[in-house]
N, C-alpha and C positions, 0 to 999 in steps of 0.2 A: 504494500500500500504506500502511494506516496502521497504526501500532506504540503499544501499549500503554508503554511504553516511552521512548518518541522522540516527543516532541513535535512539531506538525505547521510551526510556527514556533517559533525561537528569537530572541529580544531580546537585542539588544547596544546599550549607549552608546557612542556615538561620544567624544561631549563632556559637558558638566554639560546643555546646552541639546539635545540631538539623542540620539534611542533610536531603533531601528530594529529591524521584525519580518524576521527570513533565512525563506524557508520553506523545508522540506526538498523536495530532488531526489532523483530517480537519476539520475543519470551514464550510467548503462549495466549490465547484467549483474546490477543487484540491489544494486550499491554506491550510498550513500546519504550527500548531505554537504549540508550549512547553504546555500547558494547563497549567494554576497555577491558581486554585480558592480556595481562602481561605477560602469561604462561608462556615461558619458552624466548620472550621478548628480552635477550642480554642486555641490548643498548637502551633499551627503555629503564630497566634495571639497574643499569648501572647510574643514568644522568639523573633517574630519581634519588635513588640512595644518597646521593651526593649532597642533592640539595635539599633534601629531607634533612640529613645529618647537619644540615647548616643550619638550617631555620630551627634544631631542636639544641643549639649551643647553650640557651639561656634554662633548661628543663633539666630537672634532677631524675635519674635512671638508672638504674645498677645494670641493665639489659633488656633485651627485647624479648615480648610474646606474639605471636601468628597463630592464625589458622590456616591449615595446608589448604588448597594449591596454589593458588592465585597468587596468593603475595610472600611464597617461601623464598622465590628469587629476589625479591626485594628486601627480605628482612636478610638473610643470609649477605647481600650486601653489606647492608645496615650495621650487621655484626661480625664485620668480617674481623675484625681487630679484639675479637673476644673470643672466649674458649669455645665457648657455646650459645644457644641462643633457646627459649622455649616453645615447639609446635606442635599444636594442639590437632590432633588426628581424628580423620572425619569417620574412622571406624576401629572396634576396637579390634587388637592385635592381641594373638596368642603370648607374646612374650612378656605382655604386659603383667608389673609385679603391682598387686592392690590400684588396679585401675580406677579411675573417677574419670563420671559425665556428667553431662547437661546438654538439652536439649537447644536447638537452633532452628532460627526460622529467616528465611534469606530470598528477597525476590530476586535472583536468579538462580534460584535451585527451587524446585514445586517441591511443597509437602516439607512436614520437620527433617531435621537431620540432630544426628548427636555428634557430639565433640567428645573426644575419648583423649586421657593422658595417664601415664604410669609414674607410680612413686620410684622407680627407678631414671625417670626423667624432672620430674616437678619435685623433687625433694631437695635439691641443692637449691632453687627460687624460692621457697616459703622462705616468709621475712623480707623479703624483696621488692622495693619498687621496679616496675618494668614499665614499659616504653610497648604499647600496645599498636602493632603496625599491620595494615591494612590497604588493600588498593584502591578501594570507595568505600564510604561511608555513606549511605544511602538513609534506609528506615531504620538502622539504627540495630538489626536483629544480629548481626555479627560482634557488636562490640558487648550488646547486653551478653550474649554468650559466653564472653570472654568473662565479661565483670562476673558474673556467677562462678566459674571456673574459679576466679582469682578467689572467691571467696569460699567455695570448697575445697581449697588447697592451701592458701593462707597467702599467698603475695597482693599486692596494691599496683594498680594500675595508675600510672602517676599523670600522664601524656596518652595521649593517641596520635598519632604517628599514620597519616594516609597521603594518596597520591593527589585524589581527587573525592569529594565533597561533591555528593548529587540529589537533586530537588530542592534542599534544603539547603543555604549555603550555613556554614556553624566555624565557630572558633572555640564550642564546649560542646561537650557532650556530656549531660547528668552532674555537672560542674567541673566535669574533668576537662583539662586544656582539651585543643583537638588541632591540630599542626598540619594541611593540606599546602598543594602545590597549586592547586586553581580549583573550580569549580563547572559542573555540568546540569543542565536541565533534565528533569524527569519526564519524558514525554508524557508515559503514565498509557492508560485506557482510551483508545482515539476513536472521533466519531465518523464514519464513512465523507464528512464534507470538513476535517478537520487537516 
């Protein structure tokens, strides 16, 4: 469907050196959003990282948290200069030693999903302020994940740490900082003369 309205690509800067065209999707059902997947995207990974870590100079953080897939290669940037970093797995694993969930709700994924982490990985972060990183922050169902996470496990989410801010543009979230590189529109639900 194209929309008089809604452009068929939108342009975002990454960095001063990196602009990038999102083209529009549907989702499903007639809902319609920018499409921004990083997966697999190094260059885009890298000039984010960069300038995420710049603009998070002034924020206190012991390290980073994620949810896999989208934004491992970004945080894994992020943290490159550290031992380790925390990712939170969208299913659970047999190796896992005293596993914890919490459930997730994500418009680009249908239906819940759970977030799965083992105390053989979240046990060296409890006590922990973390730097919660993410590639859009949309309606917000990815970071409450997190925030529940953090507090079934004991760290603190100090900052949020994303690339791009969409519908909503935010500098908090729930009174937590929120550290974006730009912002995108929600097409959302379109009507046949939209």
């Amino acid at each position: 469907m194209q929309s008089s309205k809604w452009p068929s690509v939108w342009k975002v800067r990454i960095d001063e050196e990196l602009e990038i065209e999102l083209p529009m999707m549907e989702i499903g059902n007639g809902f319609y959003i920018y499409s921004f997947d990083m997966t697999g995207e190094s260059k885009w990974n890298r000039h984010a990282a960069k300038a995420l870590t710049k603009r998070l100079e002034d924020y206190s953080y012991d390290g980073f948290v994620t949810v896999q897939t989208k934004s491992s290669g970004l945080c894994q940037e992020m943290a490159r200069d550290m031992d380790c970093y925390l990712e939170l797995r969208k299913a659970r694993k047999s190796f896992m030693k005293e596993p914890r969930h919490v459930q997730v709700e994500s418009i680009t994924t249908q239906g819940k999903q759970e977030l799965w982490i083992g105390r053989e990985k979240y046990e060296k972060f409890q006590g922990k302020k973390l730097c919660f990183v993410d590639d859009v922050v949309s309606t917000g169902g990815t970071v409450d994940a997190a925030l529940m996470m953090a507090k079934e496990i004991g760290f603190e989410i100090s900052v949020i740490a994303c690339v791009l801010t969409e519908g909503e543009e935010r500098t908090h979230y729930k009174g937590i900082p929120l550290v974006s590189l730009g912002h995108i529109p929600l097409p959302g639900k379109l009507a046949n003369n939209e």
